[in-house]
N, C-alpha and C positions, 0 to 999 in steps of 0.2 A: 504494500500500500504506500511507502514512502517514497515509492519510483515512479507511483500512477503519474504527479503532476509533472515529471521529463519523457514520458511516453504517449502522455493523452492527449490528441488534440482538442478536447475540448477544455483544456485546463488552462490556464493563463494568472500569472502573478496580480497582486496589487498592484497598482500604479501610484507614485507619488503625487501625481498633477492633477488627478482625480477626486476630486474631495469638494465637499461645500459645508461652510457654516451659519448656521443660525444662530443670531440673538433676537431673542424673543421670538417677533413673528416674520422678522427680518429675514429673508435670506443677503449672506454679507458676500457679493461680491467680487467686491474688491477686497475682498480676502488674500493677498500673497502665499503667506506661511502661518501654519497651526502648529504649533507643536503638541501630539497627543497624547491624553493625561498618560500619567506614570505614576509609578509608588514603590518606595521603597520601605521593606521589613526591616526592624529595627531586633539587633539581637542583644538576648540576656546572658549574660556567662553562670555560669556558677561551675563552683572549686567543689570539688571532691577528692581527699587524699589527694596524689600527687597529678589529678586528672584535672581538666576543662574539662566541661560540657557547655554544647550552645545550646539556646534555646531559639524558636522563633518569637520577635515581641511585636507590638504595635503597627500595624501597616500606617504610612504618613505618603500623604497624597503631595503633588509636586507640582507649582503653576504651570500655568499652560499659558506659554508665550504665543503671541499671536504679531504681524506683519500683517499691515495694513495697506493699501495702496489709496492716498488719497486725493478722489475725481472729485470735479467742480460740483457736477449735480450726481449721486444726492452730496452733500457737504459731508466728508468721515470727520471732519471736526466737529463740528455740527453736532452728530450722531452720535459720537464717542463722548460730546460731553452731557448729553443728554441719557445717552448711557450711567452715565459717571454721577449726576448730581440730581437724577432723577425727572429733569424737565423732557422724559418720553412721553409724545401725542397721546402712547397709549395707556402710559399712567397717566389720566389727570389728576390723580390726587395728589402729585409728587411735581407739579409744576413752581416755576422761581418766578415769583410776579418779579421781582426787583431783585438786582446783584443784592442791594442792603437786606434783602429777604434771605439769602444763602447763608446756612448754616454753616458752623466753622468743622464740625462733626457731622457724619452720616451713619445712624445705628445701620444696623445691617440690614434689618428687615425690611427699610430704604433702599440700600444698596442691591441687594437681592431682587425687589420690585422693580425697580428700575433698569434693572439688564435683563430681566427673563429669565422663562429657561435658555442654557448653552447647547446648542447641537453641533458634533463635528460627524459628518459622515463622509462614509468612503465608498467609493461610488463605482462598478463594472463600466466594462465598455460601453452597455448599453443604457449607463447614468443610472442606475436602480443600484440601491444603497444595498450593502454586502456588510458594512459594518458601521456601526451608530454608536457612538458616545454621548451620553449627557450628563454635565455637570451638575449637581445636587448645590444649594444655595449658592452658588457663583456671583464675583462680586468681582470689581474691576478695583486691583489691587494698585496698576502703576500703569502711567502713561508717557508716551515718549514721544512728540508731535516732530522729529528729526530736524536735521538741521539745512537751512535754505544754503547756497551755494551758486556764485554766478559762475562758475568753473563746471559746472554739473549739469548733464543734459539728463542725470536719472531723474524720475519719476520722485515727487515726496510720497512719502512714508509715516505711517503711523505704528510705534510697538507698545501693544496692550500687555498686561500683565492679570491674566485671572487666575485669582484665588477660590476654592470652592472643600464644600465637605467632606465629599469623595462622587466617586462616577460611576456610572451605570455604561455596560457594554454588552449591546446588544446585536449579533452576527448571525448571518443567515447563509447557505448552501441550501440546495436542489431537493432535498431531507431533511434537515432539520431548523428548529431554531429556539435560540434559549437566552436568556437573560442572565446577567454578573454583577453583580453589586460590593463592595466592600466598604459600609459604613465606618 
């Protein structure tokens, strides 16, 4: 079975370039780069006579950098900050009548509301999603609007930083499909 996918034709890798994200109800894009959730187990020692033992401890979920490309319309500044400080159309309870209205803190239950659910998925040839990630309370930890450059014909950039719970992954094949969770 671990040689079906170099003899099958009908088998074919993931693609890197294949992918779409969602915040909220947004599809983003001008999405560039995602980087997709990770986590790393955290281990316990313990001494016994002249021995170690490990243990497994804590799973600790790891941000998930994002690379932004930012077009004129819609505005990713715009959207990133309305992301960020909660003045999204689609919350209106989280709108900034005035800068002097802007809180200097954002609880999270704010920040949370304000970006939505996180959707990263990974997408076949045929664009039907093969694998789904969503972040669990996702909050937009750090923002990075790049830097302008009259020496530069690239594109500006935006790099998001979200922070979140942990994440839900969800994969599908021809047979089955199942759901993973590690709160």
């Amino acid at each position: 079975m671990a040689n079906e996918f170099w003899t099958s034709a009908n088998s074919a890798p993931k693609r890197n370039f294949r992918f779409l994200v969602m915040l909220g109800a947004d599809v983003v894009w001008w999405a560039k780069t995602v980087k997709v959730p990770s986590y790393d187990v955290a281990e316990v020692e313990h001494s016994f006579l002249d021995n170690k033992f490990y243990f497994p401890g804590r799973v600790s979920w790891t941000d998930v950098s994002m690379t932004l490309v930012d077009p004129v319309s819609p505005d990713a500044v715009k959207k990133t900050n309305e992301y960020v400080i909660g003045n999204n159309p689609n919350n209106p309870n989280y709108k900034v009548k005035q800068e002097s209205d802007m809180e200097t803190t954002v609880s999270k239950a704010k920040a949370v509301a304000a970006l939505g659910s996180v959707t990263i998925m990974v997408l076949d040839a045929d664009g039907d999603s093969i694998e789904t990630w969503t972040l669990q309370n996702a909050w937009i930890k750090s923002v990075s609007y790049g830097d302008l450059d009259y020496s530069s014909d690239d594109l500006r950039t935006i790099e998001l930083s979200i922070r979140y719970d942990w994440a839900e992954c969800e994969t599908a094949d021809a047979t089955t499909q199942f759901s993973v969770s590690t709160p």
